[in-house]
C-alpha positions in Angstrom: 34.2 -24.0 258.3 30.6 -25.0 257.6 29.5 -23.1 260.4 31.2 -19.6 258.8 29.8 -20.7 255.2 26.1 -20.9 256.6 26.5 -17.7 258.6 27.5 -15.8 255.3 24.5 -17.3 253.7 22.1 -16.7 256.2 23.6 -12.9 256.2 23.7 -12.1 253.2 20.0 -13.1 252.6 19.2 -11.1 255.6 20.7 -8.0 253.5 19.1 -8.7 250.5 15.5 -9.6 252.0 15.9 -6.6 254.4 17.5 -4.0 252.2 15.9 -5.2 248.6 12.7 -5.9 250.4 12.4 -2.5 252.4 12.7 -0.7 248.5 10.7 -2.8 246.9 7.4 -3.1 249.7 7.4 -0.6 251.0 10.0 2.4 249.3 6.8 4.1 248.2 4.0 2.4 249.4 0.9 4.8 249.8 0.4 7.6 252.1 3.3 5.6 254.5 6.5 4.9 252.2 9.8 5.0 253.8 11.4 6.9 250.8 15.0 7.0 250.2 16.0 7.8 253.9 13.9 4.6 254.7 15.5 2.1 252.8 19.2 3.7 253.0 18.8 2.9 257.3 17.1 -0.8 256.4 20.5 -1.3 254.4 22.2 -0.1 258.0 20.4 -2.0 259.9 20.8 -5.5 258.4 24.3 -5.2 258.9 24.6 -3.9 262.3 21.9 -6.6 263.3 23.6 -9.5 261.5 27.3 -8.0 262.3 25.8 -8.4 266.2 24.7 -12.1 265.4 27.5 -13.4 263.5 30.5 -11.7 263.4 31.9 -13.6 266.3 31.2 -16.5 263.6 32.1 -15.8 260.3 33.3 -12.3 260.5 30.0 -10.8 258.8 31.5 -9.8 255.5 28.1 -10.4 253.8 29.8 -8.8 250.5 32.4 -10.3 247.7 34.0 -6.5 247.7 34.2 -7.1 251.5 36.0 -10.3 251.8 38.3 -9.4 248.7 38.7 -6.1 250.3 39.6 -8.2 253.8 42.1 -10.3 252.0 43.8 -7.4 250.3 44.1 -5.9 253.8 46.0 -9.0 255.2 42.8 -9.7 257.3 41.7 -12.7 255.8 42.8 -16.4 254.3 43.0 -16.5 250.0 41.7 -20.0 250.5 38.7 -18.8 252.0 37.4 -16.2 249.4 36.0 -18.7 247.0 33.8 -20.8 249.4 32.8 -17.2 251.2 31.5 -15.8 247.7 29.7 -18.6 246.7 28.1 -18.3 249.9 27.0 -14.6 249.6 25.6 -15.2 246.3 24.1 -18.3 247.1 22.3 -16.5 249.6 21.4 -12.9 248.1 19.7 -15.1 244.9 17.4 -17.0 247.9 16.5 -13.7 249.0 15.9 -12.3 245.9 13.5 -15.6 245.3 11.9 -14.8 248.9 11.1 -11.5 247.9 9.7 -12.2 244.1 7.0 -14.7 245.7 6.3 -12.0 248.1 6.0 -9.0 245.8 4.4 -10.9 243.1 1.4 -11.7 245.6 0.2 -7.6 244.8 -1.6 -7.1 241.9 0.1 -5.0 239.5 3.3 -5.9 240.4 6.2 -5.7 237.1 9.9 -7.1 238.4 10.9 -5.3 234.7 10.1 -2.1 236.5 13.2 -2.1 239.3 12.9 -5.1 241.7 15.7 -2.8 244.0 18.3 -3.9 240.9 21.2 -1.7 240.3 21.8 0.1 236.9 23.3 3.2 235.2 21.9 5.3 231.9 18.2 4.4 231.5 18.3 2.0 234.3 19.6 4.8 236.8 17.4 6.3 239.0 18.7 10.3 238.2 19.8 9.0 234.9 23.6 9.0 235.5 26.1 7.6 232.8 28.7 4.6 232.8 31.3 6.6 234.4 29.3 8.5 237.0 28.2 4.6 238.0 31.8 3.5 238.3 33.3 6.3 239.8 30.3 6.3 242.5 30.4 2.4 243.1 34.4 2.4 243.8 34.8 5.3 245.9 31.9 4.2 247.9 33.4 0.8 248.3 36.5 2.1 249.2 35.2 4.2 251.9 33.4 1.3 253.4 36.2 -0.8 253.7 38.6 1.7 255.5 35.6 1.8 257.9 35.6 -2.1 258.3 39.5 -2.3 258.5 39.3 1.0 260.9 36.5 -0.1 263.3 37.7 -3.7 263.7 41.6 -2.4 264.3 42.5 -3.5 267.4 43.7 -0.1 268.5 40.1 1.0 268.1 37.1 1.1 270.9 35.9 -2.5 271.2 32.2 -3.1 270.9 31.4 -0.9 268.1 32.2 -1.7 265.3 29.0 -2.9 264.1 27.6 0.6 264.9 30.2 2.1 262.6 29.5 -0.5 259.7 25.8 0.1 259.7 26.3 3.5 260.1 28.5 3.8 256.8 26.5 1.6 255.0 23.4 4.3 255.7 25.5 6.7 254.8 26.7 5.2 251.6 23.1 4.6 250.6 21.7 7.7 251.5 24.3 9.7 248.5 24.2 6.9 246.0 20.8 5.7 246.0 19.9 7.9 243.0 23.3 7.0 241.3 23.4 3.7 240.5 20.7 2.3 243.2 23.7 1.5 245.2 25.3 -2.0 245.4 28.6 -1.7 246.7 27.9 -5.5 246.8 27.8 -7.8 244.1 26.1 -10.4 246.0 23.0 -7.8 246.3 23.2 -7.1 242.7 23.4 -10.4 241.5 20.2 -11.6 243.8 17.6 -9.0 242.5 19.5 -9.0 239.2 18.5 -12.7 238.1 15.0 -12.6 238.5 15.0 -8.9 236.8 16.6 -10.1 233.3 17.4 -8.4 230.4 19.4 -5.1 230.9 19.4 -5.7 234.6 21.8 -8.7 233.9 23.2 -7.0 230.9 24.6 -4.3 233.0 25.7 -6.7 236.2 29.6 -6.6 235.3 29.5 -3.1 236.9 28.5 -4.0 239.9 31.0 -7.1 240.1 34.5 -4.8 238.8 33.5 -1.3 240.8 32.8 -2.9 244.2 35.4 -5.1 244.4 38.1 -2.8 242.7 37.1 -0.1 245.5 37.5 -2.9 248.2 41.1 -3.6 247.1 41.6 0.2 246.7 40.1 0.8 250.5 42.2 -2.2 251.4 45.5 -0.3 250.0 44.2 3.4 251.6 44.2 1.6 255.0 47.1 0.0 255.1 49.0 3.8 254.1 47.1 5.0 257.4 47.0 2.6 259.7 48.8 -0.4 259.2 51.0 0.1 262.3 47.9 -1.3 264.0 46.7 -3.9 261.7 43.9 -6.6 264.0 44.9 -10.4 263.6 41.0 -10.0 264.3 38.4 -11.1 262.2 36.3 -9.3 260.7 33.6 -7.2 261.4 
């Protein structure tokens, strides 16, 4: 079980140092930033990558909303959600420590001005409200879990699934992004999150309730669809 605990970790820090780290280096860095397109596929791609390196180990949930999602879905052990969470923070706060000592060595550099941290109101990045935060956070989280539960089905095409994951994951980025700074992951919240302070933590709850109410609502969507195939599988 160790194994699948250190895999999480080592994921989830991947995420965090890969997505996190593409918005805060180099998101608009002179004359060559990778905008909002940019840092939507770096989200993508830590997934797919780490998906490809450790799903046959720990499933690759990488996400609290993920594994509680899995669980609601019947694909994954109650005993294991606790240790898996732990895990996912534990790594998304080394990432987030990673990437201060690295984007403090630039002069001029302000963690109160973003650090990739998720927010809604003033700390938006179009200025959207409470609401517009949750409602964006669930239904995104949702649609990412019927994509997990779908893709890793056994009735579907084997092989791909982490193309699929990555791929929503981009996609989920690329409309939310100017909502909320998109989580869908409260591991990836809480990582920037801690070293941010102040109204970045203030407004952390969000980011805990919406993603992993939308994983137990994607859970429920999938099992109305497609629960004649349901995988003994793990995860992604």
């Amino acid at each position: 079980m160790m194994e699948k605990y250190f895999a999480e970790a080592f994921g989830t820090f991947w995420l965090v140092l890969g997505g996190c780290g593409s918005a805060v280096l180099a998101a608009a860095f002179p004359e060559v930033g990778i905008g909002l397109l940019g840092v939507s596929l770096a989200f993508g791609l830590t997934v797919l990558t780490m998906a490809f390196a450790i799903g046959h180990i720990s499933g690759c949930h990488l996400n609290p909303a993920v594994s509680v999602g899995l669980w609601a879905g019947g694909r994954f052990p109650a005993a294991q959600l606790v240790p898996y969470v732990a895990a996912q923070v534990a790594g998304a706060v080394l990432a987030g420590a990673v990437l201060f000592v690295i984007a403090s060595g630039a002069a001029g550099f302000d963690v109160v001005a973003g650090f990739a941290s998720n927010g809604y109101g003033d700390r938006s990045p179009g200025g959207y409200g409470l609401v517009a935060g949750l409602v964006t956070e669930v239904v995104m989280t949702a649609g990412f879990l019927v994509v997990i539960l779908g893709a890793t089905d056994r009735r579907a095409a084997p092989g791909f699934a982490p193309i699929a994951i990555g791929l929503a994951l981009t996609l989920i980025h690329l409309v939310s992004i100017p909502v909320t700074n998109t989580s869908v992951n409260p591991a990836r919240s809480t990582g920037v999150a801690l070293f941010v302070g102040g109204e970045a933590v203030a407004q952390l709850w969000l980011f805990w309730i919406a993603p992993l109410a939308g994983g137990v609502l994607g859970a429920g969507i999938y099992r109305a669809i497609g629960s004649g195939g349901d995988a003994e599988a793990p995860t992604q």
